[in-house]
LUMGU-350075 format. One record per atom (N, C-alpha, C, O): residue number from 1; residue in one letter; atom name; x, y, z. Coordinates in steps of 0.02 Angstrom, whole numbers, m for minus. Atoms other than C-alpha are relative to their C-alpha. Layout:
ATOM    nr   rest   atom       xx       yy       zz
ATOM   NUM      A     CA        X        Y        Z
...
//
This chain:
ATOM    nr   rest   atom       xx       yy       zz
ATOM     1      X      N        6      m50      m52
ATOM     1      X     CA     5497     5889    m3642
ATOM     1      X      C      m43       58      m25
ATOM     1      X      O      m77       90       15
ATOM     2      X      N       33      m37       11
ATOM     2      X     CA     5422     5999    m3749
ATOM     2      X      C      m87       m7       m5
ATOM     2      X      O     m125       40      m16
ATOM     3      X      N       68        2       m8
ATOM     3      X     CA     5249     5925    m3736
ATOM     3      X      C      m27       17       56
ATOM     3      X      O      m87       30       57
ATOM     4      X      N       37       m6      m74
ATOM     4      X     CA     5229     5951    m3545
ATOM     4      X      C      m32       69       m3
ATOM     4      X      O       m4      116      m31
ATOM     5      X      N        9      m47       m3
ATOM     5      X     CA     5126     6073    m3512
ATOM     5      X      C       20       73       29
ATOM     5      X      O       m8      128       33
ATOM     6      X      N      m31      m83      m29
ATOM     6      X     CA     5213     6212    m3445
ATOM     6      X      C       13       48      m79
ATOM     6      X      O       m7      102     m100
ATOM     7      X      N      m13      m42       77
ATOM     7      X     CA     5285     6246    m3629
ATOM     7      X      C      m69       15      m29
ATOM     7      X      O      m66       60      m71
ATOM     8      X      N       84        6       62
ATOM     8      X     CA     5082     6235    m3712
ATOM     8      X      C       m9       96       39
ATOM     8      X      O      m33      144        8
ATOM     9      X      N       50      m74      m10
ATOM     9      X     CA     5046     6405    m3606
ATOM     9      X      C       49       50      m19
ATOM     9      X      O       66       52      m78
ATOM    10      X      N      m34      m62       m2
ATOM    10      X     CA     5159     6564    m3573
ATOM    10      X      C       83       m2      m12
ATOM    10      X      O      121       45      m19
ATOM    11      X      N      m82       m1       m1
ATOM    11      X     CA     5336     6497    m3584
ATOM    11      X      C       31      m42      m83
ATOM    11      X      O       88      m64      m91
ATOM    12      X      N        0       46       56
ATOM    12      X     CA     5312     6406    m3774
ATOM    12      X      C       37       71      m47
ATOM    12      X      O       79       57      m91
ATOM    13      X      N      m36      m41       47
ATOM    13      X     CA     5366     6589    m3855
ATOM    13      X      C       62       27       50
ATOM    13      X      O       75       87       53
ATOM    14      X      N      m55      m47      m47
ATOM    14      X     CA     5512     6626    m3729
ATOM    14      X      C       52      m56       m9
ATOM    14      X      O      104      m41       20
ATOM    15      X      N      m55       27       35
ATOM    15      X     CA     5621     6487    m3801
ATOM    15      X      C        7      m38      m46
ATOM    15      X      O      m46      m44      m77
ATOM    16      X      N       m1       m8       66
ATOM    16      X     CA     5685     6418    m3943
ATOM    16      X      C       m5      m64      m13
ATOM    16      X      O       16     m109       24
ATOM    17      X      N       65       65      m15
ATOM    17      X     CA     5575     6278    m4014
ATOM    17      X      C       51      m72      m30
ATOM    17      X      O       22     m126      m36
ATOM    18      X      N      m51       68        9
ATOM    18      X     CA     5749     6143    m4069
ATOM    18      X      C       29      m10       58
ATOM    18      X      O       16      m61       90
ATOM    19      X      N      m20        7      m69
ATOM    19      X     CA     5837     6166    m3921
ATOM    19      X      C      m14       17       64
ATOM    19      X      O        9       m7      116
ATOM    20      X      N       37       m9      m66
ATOM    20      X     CA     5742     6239    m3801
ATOM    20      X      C       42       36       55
ATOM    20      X      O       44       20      115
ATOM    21      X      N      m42      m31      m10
ATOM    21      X     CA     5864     6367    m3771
ATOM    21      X      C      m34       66       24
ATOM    21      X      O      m92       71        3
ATOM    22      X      N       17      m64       21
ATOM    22      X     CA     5841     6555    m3724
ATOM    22      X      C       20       34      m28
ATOM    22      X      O       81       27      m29
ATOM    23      X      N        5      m64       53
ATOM    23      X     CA     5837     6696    m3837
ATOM    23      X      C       54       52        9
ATOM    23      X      O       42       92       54
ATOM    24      X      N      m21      m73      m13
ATOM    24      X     CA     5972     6830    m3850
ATOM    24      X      C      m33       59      m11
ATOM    24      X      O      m90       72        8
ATOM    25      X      N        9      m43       m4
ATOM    25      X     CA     5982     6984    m3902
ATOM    25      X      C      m43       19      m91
ATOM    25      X      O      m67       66     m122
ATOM    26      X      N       31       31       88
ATOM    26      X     CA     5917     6919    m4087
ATOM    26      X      C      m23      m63        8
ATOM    26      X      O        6     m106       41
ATOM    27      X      N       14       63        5
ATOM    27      X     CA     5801     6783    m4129
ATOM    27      X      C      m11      m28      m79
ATOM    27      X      O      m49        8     m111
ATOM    28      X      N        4       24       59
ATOM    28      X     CA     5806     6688    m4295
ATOM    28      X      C      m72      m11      m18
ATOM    28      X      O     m103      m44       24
ATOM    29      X      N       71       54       28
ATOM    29      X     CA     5634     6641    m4389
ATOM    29      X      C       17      m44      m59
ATOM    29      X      O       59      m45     m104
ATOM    30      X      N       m6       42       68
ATOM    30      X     CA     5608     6520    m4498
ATOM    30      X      C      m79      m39        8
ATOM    30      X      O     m104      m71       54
ATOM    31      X      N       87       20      m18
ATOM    31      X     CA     5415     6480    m4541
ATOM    31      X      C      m31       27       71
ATOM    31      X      O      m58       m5      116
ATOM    32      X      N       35       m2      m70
ATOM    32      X     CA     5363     6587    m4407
ATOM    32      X      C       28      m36       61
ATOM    32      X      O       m9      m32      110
ATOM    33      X      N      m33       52      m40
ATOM    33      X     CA     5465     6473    m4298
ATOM    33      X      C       54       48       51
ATOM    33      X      O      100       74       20
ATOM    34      X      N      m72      m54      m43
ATOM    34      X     CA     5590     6582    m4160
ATOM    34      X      C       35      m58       28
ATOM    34      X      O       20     m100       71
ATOM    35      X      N      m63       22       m6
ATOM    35      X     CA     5744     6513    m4169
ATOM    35      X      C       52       40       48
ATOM    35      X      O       57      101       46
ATOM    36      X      N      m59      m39      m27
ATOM    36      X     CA     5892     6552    m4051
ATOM    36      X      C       49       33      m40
ATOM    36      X      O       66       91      m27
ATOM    37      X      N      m88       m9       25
ATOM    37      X     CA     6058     6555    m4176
ATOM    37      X      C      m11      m15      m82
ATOM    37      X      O      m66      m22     m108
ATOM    38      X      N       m5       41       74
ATOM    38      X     CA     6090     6498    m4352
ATOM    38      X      C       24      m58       m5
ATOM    38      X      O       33      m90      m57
ATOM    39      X      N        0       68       36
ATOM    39      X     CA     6133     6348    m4305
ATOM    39      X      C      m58      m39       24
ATOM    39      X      O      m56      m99       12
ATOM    40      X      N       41       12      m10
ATOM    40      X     CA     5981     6319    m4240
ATOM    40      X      C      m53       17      m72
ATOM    40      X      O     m107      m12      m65
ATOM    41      X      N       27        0       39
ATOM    41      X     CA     5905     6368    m4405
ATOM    41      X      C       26      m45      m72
ATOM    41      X      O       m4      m71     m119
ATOM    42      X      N      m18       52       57
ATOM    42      X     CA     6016     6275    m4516
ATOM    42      X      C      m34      m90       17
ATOM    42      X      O      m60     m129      m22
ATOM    43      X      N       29       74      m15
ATOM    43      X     CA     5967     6105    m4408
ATOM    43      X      C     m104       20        0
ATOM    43      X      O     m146      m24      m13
ATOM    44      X      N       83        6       13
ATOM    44      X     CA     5768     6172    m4408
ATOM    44      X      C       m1      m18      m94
ATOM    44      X      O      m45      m57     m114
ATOM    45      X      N       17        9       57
ATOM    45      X     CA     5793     6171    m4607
ATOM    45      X      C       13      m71      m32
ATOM    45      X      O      m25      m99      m72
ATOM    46      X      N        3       74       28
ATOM    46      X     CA     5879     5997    m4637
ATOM    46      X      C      m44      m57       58
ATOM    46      X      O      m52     m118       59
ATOM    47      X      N       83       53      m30
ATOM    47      X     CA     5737     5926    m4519
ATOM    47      X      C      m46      m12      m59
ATOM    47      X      O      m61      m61      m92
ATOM    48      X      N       41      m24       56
ATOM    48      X     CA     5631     6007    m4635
ATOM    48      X      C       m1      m27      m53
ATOM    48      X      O      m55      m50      m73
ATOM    49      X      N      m30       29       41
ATOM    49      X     CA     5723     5946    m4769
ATOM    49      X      C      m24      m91      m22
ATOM    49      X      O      m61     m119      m63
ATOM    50      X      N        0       70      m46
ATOM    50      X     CA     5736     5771    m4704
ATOM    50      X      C      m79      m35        0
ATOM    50      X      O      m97      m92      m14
ATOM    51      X      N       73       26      m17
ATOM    51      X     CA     5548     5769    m4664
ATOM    51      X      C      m28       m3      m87
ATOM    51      X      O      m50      m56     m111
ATOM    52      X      N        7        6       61
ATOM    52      X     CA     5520     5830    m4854
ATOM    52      X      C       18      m76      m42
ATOM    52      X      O      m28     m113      m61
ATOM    53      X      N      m28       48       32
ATOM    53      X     CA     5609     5696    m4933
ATOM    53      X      C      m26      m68       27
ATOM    53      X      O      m14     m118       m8
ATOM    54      X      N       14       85      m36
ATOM    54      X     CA     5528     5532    m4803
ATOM    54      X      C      m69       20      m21
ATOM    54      X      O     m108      m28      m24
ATOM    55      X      N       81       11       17
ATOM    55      X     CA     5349     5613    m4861
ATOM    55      X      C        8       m6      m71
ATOM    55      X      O      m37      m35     m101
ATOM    56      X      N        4       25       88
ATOM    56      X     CA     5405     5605    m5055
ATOM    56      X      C        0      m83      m12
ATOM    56      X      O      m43     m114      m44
ATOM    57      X      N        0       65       m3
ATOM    57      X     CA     5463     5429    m5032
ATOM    57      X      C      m79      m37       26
ATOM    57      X      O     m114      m77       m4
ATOM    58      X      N       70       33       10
ATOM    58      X     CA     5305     5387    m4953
ATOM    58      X      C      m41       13      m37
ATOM    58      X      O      m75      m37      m46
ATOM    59      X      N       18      m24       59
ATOM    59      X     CA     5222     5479    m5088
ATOM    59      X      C       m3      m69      m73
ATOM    59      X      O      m48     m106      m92
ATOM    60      X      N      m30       53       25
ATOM    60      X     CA     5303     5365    m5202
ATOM    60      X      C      m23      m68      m10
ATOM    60      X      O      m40     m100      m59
ATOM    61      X      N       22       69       m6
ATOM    61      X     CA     5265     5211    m5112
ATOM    61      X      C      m74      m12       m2
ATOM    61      X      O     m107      m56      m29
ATOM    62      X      N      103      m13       10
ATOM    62      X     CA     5077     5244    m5103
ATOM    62      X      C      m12      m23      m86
ATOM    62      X      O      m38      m74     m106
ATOM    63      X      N       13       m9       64
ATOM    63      X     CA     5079     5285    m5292
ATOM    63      X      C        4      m76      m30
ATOM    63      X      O      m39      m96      m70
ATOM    64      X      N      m29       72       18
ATOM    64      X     CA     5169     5097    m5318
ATOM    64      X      C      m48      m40       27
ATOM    64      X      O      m65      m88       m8
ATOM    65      X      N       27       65      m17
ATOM    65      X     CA     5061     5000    m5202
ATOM    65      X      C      m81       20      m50
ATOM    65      X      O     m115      m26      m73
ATOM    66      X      N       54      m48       45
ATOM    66      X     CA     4914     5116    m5304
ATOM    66      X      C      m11      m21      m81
ATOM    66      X      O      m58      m44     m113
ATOM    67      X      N       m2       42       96
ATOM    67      X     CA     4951     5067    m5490
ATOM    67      X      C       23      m81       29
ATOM    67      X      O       48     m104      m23
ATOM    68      X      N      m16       94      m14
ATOM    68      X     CA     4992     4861    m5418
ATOM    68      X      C      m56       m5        8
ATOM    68      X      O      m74      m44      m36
ATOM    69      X      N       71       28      m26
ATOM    69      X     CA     4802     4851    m5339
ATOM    69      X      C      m39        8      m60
ATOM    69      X      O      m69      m40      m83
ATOM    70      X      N       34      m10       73
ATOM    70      X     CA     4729     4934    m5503
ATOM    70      X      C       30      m57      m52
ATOM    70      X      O       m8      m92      m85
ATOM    71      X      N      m27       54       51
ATOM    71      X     CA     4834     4819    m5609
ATOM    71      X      C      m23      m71        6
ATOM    71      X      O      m29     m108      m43
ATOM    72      X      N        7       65       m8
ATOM    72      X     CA     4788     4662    m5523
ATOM    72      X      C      m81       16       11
ATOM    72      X      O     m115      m36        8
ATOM    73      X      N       81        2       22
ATOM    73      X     CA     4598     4721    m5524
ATOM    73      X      C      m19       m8      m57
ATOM    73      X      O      m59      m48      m81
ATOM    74      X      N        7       22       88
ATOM    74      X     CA     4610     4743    m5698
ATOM    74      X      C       m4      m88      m26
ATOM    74      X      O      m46     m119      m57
ATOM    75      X      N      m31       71       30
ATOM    75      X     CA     4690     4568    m5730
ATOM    75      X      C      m78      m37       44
ATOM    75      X      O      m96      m84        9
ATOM    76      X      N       50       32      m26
ATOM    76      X     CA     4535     4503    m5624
ATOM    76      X      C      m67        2      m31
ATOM    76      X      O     m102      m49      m32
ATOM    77      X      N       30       m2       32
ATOM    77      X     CA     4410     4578    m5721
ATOM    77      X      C        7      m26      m65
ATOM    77      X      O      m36      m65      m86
ATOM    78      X      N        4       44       70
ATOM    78      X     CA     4460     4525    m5888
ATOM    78      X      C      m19      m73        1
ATOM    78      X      O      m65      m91      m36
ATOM    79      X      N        2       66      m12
ATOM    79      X     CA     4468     4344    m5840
ATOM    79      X      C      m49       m9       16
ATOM    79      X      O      m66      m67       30
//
């Protein structure tokens, strides 16, 4: 819902960008981000979190399929 355009123009800073809530009388940031509540900032951080940790693993897996292609180039050249 948040892609339609109504949110892209004038109504994208008037609520709050996890739930799509409005704003009291306080708004939370986090990265520049306006948050409604704190628990809206605790769930923006283990996203965050969450997202951290699935790009290390792919990180990871890159690095693995990365030293296997070099290894088996190697073994091709010698021979």
């Amino acid at each position: 819902m948040r892609d339609h355009l109504e949110y892209r123009r004038k109504n994208a800073a008037k609520r709050c960008a996890i739930c799509d809530g409005k704003f009291g009388l306080i708004r939370h940031y986090s990265w520049r981000t306006a948050l409604c509540s704190k628990m809206c900032v605790d769930r923006f951080k283990s996203r965050e979190e969450s997202d951290r940790r699935w790009l290390l693993r792919l990180h990871a897996a890159q690095q693995t399929v990365a030293v296997a292609i070099t290894g088996f180039r190697n073994k091709e050249a010698t021979q």
